[in-house]
N, C-alpha and C positions, 0 to 999 in steps of 0.2 A: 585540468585543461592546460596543454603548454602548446605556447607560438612556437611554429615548426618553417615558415616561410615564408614573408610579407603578410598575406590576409588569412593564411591559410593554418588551421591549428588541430590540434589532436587532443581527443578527450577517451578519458575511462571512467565510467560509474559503474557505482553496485548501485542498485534499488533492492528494498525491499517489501513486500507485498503484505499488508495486516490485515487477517480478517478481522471484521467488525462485530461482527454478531454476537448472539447471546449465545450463553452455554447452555444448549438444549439438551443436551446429550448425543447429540450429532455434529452440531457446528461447534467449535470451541475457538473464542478470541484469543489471538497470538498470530508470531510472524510465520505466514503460510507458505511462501517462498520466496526467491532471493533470482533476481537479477544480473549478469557482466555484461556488460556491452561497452564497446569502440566505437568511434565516432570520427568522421574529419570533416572538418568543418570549415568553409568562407565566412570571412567575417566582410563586412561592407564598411564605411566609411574611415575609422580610423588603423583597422583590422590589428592581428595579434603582433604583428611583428613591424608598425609603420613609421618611421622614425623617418621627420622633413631632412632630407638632403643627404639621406643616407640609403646605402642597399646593404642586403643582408652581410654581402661580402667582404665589405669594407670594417664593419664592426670589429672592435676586438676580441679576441679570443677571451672567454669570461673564464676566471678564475676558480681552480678546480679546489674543491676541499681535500686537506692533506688527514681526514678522518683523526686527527688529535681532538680531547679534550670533551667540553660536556657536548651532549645532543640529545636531542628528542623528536618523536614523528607518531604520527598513527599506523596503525595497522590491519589488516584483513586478511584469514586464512579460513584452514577449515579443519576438525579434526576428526581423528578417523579411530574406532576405538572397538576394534575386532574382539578382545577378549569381555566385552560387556560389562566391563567392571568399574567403569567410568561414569558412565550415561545411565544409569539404572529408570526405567517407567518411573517418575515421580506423578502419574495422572494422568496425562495426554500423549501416552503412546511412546514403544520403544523405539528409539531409534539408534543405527552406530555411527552416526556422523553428526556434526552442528557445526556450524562457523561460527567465526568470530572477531567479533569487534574490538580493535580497545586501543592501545597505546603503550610505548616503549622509551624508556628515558637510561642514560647511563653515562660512562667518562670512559674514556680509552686515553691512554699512557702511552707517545710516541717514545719505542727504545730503537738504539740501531741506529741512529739517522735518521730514523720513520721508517726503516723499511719492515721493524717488528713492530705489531699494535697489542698493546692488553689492554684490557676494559671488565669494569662491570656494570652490569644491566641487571633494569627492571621489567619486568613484561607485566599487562595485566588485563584484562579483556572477559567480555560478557558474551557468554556462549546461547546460540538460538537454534531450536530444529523447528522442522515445520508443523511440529504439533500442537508449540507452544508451550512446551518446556522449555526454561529459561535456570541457568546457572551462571557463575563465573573462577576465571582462574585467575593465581597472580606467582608470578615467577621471579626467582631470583637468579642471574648467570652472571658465571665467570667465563672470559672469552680471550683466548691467544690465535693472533694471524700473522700472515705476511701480505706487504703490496709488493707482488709482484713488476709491478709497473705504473704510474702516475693514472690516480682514479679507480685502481682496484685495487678491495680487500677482501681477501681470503679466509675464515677465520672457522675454529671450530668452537665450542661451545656446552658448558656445564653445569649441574644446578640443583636445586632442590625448586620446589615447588609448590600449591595446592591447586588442586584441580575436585572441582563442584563436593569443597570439602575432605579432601581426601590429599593426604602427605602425597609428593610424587617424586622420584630422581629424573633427572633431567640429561640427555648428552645431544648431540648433532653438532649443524654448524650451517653457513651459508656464506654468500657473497655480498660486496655493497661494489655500486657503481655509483661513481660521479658523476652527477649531472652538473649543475651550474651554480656561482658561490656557492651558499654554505651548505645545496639539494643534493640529497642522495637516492638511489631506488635502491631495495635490499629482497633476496629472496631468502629465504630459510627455513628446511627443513629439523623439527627435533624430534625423538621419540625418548617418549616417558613411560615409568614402570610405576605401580602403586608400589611406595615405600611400606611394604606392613610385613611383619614375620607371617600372617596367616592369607596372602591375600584372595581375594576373588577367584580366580585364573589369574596363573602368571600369563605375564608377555607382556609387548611394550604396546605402545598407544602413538600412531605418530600425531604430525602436528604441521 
């Protein structure tokens, strides 16, 4: 949730929905679906943004991150895994997609003045479908961009990985946007290949 205007703020959740029950052979416990929802919201007495003797306008302009150096955040996406070679029926049902939860840590290398970034990152994140099949990934990336201008970075991206067991190569790339000090929002697309001379079906996996 972020203060967007005196009492007035902006919020995004995921939820997620578990069934409870016993495994009869029809019901089976695990996360059955998954929630996005927006929100704006008043707040009453002190609200998100209410600072004595101040209006929004007046405040100073808060300090943009120059993307150098270590950082860390969570994450949430979903992936998508058309050639079936991923996600195999472990029990509870085939499916080609699962999201996923987890968290990203890495360093980026200001070259250029900062206007080139390199970095490397960690990804790693616990994958859920609605049947109740549960796995996890954990990725390693090398990453070169440009800011094109103050608060954005450009960047594409490469890597090996495991995914639910299984070696994967890694390439894509995304963007990060400055919010305020050290906050960023980031979107990024990758798509991964099983690393095997024999694999499943080729093709890639995105993410």
């Amino acid at each position: 949730e972020c203060g967007f205007f005196d009492a007035l703020s902006l919020r995004y959740e995921l939820l997620a929905f578990v069934q409870a029950a016993e495994n009869n052979g029809l019901l089976i416990p695990g996360v059955t679906a998954w929630m996005l929802r927006s929100s704006v919201l008043w707040h009453f007495d002190d609200g998100a943004l209410d600072i004595p003797g101040l209006h929004i306008s007046t405040l100073p302009p808060p300090e943009i991150t120059d993307f150098g150096g270590f950082y860390y955040g969570a994450s949430f996406g979903g992936h998508l895994n058309p050639p079936w070679n991923f996600f195999p029926d472990v029990g509870f049902g085939l499916h080609m997609t699962r999201a996923d939860i987890g968290g990203i840590a890495g360093y980026n290398f200001k070259l250029l003045d900062g206007w080139v970034i390199a970095g490397l990152e960690g990804q790693g994140g616990v994958l859920f479908d609605t049947s109740g099949d549960v796995s996890y990934n954990v990725m390693g990336l090398a990453k070169v961009g440009v800011v094109p201008f103050e608060g954005l970075f450009v960047y594409g991206a490469g890597g090996l990985g495991v995914v639910q067991g299984k070696l994967a190569y890694i390439a894509g790339g995304g963007f990060e946007y400055a919010l305020w000090g050290n906050a960023s929002a980031r979107g990024e697309v990758l798509a991964y290949g099983e690393a095997s001379p024999t694999p499943v079906e080729p093709g890639f996996t995105s993410t």
